[in-house]
mmCIF file of the N, C-alpha and C atoms, coordinates in Angstrom:
data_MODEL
# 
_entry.id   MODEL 
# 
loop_
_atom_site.group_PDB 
_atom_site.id 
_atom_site.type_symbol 
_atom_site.label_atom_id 
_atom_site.label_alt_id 
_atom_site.label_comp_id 
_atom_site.label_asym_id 
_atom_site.label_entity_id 
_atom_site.label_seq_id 
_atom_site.pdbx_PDB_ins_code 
_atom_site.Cartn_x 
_atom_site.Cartn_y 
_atom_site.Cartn_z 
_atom_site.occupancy 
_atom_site.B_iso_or_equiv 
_atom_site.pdbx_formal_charge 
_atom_site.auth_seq_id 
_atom_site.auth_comp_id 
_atom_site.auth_asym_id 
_atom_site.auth_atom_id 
_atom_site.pdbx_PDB_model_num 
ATOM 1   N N  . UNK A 1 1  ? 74.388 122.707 144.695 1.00 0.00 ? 1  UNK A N  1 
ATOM 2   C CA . UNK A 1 1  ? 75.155 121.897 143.775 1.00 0.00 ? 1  UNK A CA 1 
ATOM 3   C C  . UNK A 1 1  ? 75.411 120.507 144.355 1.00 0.00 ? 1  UNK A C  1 
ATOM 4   N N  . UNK A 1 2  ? 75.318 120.714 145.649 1.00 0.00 ? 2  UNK A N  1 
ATOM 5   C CA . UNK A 1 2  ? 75.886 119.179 146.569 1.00 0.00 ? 2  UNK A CA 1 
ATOM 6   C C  . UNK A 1 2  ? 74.672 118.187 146.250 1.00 0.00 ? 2  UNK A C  1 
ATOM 7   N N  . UNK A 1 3  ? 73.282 118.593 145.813 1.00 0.00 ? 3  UNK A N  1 
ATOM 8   C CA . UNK A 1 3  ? 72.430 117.917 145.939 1.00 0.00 ? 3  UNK A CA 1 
ATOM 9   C C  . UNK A 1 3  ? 71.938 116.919 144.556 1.00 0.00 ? 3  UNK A C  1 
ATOM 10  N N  . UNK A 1 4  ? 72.735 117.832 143.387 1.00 0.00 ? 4  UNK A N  1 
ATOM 11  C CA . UNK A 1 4  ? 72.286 117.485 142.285 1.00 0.00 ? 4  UNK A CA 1 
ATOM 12  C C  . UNK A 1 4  ? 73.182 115.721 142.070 1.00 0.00 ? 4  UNK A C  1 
ATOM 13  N N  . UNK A 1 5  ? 73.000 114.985 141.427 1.00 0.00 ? 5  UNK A N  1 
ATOM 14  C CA . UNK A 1 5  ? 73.593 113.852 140.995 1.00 0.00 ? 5  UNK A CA 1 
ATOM 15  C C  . UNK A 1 5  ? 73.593 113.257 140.029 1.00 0.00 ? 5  UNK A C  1 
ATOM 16  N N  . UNK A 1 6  ? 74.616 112.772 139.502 1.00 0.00 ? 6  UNK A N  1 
ATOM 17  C CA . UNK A 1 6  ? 75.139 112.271 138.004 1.00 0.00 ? 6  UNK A CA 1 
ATOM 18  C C  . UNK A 1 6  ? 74.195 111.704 137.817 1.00 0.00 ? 6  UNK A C  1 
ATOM 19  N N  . UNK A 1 7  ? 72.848 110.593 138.701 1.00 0.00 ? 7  UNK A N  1 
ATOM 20  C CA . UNK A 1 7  ? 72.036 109.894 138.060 1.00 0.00 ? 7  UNK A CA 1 
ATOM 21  C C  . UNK A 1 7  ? 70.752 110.936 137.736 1.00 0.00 ? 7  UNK A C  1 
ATOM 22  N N  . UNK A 1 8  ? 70.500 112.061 138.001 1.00 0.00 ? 8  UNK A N  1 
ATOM 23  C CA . UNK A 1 8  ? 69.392 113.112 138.152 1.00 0.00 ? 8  UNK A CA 1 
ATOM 24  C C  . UNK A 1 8  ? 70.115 113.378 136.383 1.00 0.00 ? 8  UNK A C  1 
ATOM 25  N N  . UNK A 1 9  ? 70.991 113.667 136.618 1.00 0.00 ? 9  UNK A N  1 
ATOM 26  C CA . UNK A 1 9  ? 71.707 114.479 135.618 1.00 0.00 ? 9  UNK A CA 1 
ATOM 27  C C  . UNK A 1 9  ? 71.793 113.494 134.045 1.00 0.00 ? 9  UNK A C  1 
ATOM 28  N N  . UNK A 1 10 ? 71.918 112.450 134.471 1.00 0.00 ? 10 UNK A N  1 
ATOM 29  C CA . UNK A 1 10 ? 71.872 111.602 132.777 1.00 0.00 ? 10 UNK A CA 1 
ATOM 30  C C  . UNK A 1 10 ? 70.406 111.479 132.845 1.00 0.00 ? 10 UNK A C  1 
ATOM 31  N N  . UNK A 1 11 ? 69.360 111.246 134.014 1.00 0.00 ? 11 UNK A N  1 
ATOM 32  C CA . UNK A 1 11 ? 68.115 110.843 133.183 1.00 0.00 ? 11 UNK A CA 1 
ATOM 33  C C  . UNK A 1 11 ? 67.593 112.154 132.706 1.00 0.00 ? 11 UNK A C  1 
ATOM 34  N N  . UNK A 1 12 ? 67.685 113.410 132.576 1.00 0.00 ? 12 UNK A N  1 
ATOM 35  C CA . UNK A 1 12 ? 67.081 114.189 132.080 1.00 0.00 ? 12 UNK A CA 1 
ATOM 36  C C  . UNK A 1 12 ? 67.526 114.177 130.522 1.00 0.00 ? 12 UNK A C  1 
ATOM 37  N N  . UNK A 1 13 ? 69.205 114.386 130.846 1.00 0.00 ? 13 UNK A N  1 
ATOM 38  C CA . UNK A 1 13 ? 69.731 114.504 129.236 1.00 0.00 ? 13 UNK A CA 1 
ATOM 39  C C  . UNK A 1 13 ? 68.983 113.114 128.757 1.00 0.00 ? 13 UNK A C  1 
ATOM 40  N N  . UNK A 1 14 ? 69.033 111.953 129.287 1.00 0.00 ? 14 UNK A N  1 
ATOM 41  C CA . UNK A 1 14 ? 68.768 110.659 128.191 1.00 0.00 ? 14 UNK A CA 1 
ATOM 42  C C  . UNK A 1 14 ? 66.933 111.338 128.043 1.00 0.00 ? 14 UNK A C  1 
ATOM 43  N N  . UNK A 1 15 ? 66.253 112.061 128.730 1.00 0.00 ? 15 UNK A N  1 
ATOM 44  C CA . UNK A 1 15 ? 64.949 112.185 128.283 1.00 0.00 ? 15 UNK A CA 1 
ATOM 45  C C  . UNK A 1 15 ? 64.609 112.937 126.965 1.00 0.00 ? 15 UNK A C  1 
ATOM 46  N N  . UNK A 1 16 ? 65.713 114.065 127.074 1.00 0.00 ? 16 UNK A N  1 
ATOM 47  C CA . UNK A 1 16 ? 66.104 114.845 125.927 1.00 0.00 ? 16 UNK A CA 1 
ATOM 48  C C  . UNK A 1 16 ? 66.489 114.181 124.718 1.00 0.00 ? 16 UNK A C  1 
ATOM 49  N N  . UNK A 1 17 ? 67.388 113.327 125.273 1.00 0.00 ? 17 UNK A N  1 
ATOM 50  C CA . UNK A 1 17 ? 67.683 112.808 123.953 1.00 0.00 ? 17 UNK A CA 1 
ATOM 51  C C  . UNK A 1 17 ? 66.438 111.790 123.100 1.00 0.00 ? 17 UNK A C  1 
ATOM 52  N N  . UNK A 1 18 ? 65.953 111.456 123.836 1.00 0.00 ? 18 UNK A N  1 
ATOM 53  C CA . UNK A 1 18 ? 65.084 110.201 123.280 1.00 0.00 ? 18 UNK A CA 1 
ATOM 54  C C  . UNK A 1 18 ? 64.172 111.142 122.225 1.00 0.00 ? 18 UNK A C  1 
ATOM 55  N N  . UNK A 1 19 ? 63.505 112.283 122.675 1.00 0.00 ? 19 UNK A N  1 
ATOM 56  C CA . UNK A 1 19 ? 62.379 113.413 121.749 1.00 0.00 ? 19 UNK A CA 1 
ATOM 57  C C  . UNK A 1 19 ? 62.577 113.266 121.021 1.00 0.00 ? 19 UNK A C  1 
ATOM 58  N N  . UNK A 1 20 ? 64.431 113.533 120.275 1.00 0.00 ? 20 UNK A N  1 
ATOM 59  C CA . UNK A 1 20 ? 64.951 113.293 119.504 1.00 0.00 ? 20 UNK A CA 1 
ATOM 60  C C  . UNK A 1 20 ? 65.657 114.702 118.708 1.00 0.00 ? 20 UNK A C  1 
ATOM 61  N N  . UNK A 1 21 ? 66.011 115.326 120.237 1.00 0.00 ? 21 UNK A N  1 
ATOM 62  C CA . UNK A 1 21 ? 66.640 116.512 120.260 1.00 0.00 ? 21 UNK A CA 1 
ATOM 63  C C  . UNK A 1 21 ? 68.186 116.145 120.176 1.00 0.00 ? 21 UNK A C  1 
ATOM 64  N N  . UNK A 1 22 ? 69.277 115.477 119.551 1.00 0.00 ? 22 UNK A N  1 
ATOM 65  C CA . UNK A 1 22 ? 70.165 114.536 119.850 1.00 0.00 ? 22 UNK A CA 1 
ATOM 66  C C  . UNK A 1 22 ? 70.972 116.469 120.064 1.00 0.00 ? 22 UNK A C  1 
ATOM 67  N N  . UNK A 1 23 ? 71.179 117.233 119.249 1.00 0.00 ? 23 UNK A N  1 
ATOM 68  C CA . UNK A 1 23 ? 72.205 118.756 119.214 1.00 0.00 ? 23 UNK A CA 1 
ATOM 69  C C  . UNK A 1 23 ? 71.811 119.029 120.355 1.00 0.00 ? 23 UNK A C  1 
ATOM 70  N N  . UNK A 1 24 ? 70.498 119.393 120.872 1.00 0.00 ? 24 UNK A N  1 
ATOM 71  C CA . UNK A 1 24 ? 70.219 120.038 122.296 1.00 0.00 ? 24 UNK A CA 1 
ATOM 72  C C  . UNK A 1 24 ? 70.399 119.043 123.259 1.00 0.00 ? 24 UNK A C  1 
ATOM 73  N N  . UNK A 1 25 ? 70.670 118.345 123.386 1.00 0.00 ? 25 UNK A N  1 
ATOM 74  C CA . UNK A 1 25 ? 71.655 117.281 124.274 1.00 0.00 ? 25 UNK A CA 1 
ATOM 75  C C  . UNK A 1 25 ? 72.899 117.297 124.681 1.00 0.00 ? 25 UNK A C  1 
ATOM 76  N N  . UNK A 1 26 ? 73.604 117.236 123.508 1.00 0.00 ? 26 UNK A N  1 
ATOM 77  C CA . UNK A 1 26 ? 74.747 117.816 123.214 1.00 0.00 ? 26 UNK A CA 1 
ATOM 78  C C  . UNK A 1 26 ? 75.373 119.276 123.999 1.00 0.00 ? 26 UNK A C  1 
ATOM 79  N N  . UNK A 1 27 ? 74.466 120.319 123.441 1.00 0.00 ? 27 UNK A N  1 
ATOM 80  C CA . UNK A 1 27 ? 74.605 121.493 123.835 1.00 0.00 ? 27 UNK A CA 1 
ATOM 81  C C  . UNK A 1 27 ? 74.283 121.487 125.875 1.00 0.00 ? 27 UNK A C  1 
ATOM 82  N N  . UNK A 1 28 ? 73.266 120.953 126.146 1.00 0.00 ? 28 UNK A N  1 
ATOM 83  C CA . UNK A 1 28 ? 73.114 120.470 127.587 1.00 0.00 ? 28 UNK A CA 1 
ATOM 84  C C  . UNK A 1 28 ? 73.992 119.774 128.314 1.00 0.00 ? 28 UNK A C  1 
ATOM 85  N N  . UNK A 1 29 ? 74.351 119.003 127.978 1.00 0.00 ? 29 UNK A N  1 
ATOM 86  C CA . UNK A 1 29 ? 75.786 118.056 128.545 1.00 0.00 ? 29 UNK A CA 1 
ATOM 87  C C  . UNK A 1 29 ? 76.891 119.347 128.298 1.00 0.00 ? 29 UNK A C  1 
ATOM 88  N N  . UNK A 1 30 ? 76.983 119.900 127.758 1.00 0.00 ? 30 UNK A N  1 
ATOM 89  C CA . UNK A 1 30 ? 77.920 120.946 127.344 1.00 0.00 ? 30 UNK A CA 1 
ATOM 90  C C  . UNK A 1 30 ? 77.853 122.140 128.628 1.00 0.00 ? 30 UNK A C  1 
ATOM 91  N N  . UNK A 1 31 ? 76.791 122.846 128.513 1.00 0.00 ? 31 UNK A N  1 
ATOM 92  C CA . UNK A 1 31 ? 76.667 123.396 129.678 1.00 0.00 ? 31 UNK A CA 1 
ATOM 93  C C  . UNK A 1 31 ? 76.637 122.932 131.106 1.00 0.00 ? 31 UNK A C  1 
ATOM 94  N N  . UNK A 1 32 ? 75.703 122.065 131.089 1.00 0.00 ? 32 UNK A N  1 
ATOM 95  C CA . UNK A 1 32 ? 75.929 121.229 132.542 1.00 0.00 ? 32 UNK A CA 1 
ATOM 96  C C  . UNK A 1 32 ? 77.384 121.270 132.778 1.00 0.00 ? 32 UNK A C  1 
ATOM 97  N N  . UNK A 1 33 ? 78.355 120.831 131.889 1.00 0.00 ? 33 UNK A N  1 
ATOM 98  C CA . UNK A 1 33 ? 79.853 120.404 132.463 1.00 0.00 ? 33 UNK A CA 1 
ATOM 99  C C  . UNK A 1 33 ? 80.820 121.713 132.921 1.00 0.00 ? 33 UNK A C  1 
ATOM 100 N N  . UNK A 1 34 ? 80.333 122.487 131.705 1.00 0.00 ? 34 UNK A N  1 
ATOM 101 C CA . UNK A 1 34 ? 80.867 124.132 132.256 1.00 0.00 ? 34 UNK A CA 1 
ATOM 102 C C  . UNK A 1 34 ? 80.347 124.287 133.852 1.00 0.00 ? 34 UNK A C  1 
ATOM 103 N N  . UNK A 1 35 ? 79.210 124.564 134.187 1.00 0.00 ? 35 UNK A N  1 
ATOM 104 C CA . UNK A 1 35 ? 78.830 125.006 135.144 1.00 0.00 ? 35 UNK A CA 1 
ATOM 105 C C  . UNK A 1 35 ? 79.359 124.124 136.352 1.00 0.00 ? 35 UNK A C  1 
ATOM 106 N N  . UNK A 1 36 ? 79.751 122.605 136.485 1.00 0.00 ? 36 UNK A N  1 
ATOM 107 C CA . UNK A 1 36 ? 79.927 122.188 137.623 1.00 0.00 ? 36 UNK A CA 1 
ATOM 108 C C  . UNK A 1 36 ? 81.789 122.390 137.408 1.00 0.00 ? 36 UNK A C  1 
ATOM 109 N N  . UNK A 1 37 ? 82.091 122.292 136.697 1.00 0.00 ? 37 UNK A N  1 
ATOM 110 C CA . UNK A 1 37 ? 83.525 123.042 136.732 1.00 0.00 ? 37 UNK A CA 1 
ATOM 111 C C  . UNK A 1 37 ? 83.760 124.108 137.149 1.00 0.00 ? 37 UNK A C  1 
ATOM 112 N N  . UNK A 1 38 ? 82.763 124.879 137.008 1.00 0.00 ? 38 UNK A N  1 
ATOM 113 C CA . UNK A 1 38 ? 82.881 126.655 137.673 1.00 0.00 ? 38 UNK A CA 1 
ATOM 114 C C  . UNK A 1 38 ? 82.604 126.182 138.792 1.00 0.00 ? 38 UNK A C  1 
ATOM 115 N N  . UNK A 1 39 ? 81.648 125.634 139.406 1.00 0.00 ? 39 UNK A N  1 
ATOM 116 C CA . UNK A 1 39 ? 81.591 125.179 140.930 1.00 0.00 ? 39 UNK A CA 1 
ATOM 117 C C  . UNK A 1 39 ? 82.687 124.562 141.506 1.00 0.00 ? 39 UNK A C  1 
ATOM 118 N N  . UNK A 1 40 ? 83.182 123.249 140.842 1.00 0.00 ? 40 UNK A N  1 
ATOM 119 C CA . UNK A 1 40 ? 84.325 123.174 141.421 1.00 0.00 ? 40 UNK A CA 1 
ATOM 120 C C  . UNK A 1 40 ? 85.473 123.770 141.596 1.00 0.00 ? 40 UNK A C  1 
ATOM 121 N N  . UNK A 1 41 ? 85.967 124.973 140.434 1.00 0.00 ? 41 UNK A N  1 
ATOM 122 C CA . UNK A 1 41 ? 86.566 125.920 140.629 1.00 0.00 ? 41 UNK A CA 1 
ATOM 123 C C  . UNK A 1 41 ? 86.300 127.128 141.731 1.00 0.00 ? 41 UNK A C  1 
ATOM 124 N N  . UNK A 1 42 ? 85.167 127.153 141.668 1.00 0.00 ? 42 UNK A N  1 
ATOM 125 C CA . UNK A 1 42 ? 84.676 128.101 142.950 1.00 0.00 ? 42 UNK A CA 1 
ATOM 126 C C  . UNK A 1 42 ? 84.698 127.490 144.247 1.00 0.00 ? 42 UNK A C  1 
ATOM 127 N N  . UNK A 1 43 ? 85.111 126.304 144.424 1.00 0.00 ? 43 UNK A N  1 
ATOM 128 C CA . UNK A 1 43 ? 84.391 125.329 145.193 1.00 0.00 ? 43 UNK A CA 1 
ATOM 129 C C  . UNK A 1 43 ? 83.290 125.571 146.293 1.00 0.00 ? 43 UNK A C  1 
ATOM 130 N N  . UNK A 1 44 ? 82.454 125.318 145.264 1.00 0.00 ? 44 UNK A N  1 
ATOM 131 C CA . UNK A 1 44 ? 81.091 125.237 145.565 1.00 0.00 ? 44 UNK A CA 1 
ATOM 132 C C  . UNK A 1 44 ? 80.717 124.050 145.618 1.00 0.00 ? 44 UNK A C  1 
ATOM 133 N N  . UNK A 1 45 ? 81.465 123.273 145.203 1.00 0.00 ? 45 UNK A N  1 
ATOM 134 C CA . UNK A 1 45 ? 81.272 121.759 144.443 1.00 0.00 ? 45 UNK A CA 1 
ATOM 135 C C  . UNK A 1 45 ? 82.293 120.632 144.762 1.00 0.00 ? 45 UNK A C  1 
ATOM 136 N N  . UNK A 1 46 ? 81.904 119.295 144.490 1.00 0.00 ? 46 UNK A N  1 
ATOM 137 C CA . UNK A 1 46 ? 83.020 118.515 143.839 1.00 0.00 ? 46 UNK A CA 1 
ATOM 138 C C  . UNK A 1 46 ? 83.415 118.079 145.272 1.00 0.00 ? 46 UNK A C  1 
ATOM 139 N N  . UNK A 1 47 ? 84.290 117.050 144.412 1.00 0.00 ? 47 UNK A N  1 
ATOM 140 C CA . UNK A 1 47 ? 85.335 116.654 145.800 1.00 0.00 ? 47 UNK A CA 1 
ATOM 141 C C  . UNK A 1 47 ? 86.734 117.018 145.441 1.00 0.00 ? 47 UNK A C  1 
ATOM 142 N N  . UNK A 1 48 ? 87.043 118.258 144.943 1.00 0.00 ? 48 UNK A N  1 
ATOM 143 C CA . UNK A 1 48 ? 88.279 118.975 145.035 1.00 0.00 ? 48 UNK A CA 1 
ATOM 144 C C  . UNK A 1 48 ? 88.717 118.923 143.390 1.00 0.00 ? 48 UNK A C  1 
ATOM 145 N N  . UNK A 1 49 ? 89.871 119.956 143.688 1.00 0.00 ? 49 UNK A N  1 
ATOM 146 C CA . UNK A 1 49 ? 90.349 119.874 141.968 1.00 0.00 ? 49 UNK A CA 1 
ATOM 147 C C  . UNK A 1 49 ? 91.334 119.013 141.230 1.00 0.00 ? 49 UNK A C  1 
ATOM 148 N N  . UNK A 1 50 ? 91.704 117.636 142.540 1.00 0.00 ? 50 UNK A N  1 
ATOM 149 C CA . UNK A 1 50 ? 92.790 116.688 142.049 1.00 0.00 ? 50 UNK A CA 1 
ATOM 150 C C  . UNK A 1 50 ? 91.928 115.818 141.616 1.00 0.00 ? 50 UNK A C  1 
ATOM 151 N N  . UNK A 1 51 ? 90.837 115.624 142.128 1.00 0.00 ? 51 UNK A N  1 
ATOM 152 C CA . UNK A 1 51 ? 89.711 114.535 141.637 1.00 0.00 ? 51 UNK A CA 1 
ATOM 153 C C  . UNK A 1 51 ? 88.834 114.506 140.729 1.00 0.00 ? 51 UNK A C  1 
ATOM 154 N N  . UNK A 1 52 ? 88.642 113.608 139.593 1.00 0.00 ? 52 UNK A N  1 
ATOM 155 C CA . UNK A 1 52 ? 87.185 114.143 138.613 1.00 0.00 ? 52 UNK A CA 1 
ATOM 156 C C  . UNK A 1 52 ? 85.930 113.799 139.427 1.00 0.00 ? 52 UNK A C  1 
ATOM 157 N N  . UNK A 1 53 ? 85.062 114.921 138.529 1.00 0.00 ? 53 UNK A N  1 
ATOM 158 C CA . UNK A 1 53 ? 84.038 115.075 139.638 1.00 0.00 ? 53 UNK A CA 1 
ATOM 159 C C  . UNK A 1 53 ? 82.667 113.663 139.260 1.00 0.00 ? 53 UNK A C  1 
ATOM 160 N N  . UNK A 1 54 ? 82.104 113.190 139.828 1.00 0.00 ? 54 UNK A N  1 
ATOM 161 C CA . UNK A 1 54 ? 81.328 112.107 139.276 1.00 0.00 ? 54 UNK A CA 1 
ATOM 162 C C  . UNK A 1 54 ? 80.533 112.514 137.885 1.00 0.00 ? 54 UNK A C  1 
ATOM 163 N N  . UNK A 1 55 ? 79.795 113.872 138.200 1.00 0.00 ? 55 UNK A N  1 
ATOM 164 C CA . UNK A 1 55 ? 78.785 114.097 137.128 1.00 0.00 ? 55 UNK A CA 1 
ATOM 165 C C  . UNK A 1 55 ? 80.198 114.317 135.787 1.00 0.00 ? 55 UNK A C  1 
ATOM 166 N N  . UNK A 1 56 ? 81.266 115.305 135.760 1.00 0.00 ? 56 UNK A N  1 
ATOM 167 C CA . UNK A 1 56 ? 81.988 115.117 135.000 1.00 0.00 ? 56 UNK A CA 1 
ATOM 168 C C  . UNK A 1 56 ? 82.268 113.242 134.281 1.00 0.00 ? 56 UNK A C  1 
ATOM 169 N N  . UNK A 1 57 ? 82.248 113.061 134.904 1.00 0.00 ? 57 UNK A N  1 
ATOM 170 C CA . UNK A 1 57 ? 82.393 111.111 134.697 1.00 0.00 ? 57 UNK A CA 1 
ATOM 171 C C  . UNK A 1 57 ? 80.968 110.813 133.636 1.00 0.00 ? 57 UNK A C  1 
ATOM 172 N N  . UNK A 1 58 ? 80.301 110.908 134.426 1.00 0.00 ? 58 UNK A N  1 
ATOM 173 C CA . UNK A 1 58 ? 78.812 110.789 133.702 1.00 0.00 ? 58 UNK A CA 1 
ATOM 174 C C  . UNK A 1 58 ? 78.932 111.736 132.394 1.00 0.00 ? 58 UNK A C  1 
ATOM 175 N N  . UNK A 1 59 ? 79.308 112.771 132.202 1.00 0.00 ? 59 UNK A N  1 
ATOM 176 C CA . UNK A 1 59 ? 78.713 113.559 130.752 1.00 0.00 ? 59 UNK A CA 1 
ATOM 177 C C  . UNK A 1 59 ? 80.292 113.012 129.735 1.00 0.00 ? 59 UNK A C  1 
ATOM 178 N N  . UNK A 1 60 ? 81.068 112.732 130.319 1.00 0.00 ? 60 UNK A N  1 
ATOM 179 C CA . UNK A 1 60 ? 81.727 112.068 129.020 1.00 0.00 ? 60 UNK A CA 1 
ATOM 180 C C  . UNK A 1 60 ? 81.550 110.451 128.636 1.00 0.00 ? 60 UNK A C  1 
ATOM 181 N N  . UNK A 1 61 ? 80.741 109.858 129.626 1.00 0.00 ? 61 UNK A N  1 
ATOM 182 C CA . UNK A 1 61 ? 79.815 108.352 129.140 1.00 0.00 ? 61 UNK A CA 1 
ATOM 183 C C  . UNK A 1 61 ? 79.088 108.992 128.381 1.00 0.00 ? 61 UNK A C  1 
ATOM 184 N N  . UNK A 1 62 ? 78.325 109.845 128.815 1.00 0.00 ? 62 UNK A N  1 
ATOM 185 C CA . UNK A 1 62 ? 76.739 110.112 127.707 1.00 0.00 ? 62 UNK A CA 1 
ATOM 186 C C  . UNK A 1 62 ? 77.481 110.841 126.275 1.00 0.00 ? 62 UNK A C  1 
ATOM 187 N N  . UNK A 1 63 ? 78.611 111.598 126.337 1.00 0.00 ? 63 UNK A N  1 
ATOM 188 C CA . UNK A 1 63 ? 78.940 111.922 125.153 1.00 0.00 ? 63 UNK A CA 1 
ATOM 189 C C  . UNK A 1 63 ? 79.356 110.850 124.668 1.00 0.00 ? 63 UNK A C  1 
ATOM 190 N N  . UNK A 1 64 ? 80.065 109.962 125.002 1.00 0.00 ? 64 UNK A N  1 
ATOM 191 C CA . UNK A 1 64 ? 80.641 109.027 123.729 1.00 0.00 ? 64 UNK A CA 1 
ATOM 192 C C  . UNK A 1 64 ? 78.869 108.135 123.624 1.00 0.00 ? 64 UNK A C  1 
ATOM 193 N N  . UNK A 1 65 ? 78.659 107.805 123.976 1.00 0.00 ? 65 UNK A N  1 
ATOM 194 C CA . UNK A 1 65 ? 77.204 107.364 124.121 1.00 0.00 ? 65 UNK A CA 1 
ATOM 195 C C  . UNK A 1 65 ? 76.163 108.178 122.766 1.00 0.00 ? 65 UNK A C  1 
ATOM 196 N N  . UNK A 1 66 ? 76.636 109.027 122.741 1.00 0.00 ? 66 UNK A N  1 
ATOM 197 C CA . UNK A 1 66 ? 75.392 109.726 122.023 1.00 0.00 ? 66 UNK A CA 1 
ATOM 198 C C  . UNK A 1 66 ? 76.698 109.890 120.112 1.00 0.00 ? 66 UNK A C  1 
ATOM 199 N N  . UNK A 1 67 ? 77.489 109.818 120.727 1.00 0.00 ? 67 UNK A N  1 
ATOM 200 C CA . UNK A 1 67 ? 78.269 109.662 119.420 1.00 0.00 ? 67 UNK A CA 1 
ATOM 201 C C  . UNK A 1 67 ? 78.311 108.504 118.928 1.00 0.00 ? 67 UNK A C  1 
ATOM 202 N N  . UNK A 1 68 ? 78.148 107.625 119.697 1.00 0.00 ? 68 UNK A N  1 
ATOM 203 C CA . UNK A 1 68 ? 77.821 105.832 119.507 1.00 0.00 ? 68 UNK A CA 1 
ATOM 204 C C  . UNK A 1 68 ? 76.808 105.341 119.722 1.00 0.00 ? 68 UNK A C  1 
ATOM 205 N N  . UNK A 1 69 ? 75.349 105.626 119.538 1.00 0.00 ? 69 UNK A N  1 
ATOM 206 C CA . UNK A 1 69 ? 74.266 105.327 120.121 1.00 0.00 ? 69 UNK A CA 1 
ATOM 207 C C  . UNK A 1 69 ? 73.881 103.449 119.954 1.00 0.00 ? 69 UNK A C  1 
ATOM 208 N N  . UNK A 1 70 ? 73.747 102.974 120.630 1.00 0.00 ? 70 UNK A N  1 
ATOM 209 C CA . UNK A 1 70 ? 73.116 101.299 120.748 1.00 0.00 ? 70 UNK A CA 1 
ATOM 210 C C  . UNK A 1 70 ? 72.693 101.342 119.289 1.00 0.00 ? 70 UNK A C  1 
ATOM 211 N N  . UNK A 1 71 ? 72.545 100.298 118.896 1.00 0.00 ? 71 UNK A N  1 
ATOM 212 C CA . UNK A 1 71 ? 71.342 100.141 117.766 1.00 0.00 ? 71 UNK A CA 1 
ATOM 213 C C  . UNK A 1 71 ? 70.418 99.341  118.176 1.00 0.00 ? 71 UNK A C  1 
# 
């Protein structure tokens, strides 16, 4: 989990999204965020539970992002 990173982690979802899978994006950012929360709850992860975790940071940019897409 220590290895993965918020920038690994948006370029896949933004690859997803571009196909033009915008729900399975959605649903991915969704899981991704569960799972590093269970890590940080497990701590497996993170830099503790007073702190947000970066990739957490990153999937609520890409959600408002994908609810607001550029034109």
């Amino acid at each position: 989990m220590a290895d993965i990173t918020s920038a690994e982690v948006l370029d896949h979802a933004r690859k997803v999204e571009k196909s033009g899978r915008r729900e399975t994006t959605r649903k991915l950012c969704g899981a991704i965020s569960s799972i590093f929360r269970l890590a940080v709850a497990t701590l497996r992860a993170g830099p503790g539970l007073s702190a947000p975790s970066p990739v957490n940071l990153m999937l609520s940019a890409l959600r408002r992002w994908l609810k607001n897409p550029p034109s």
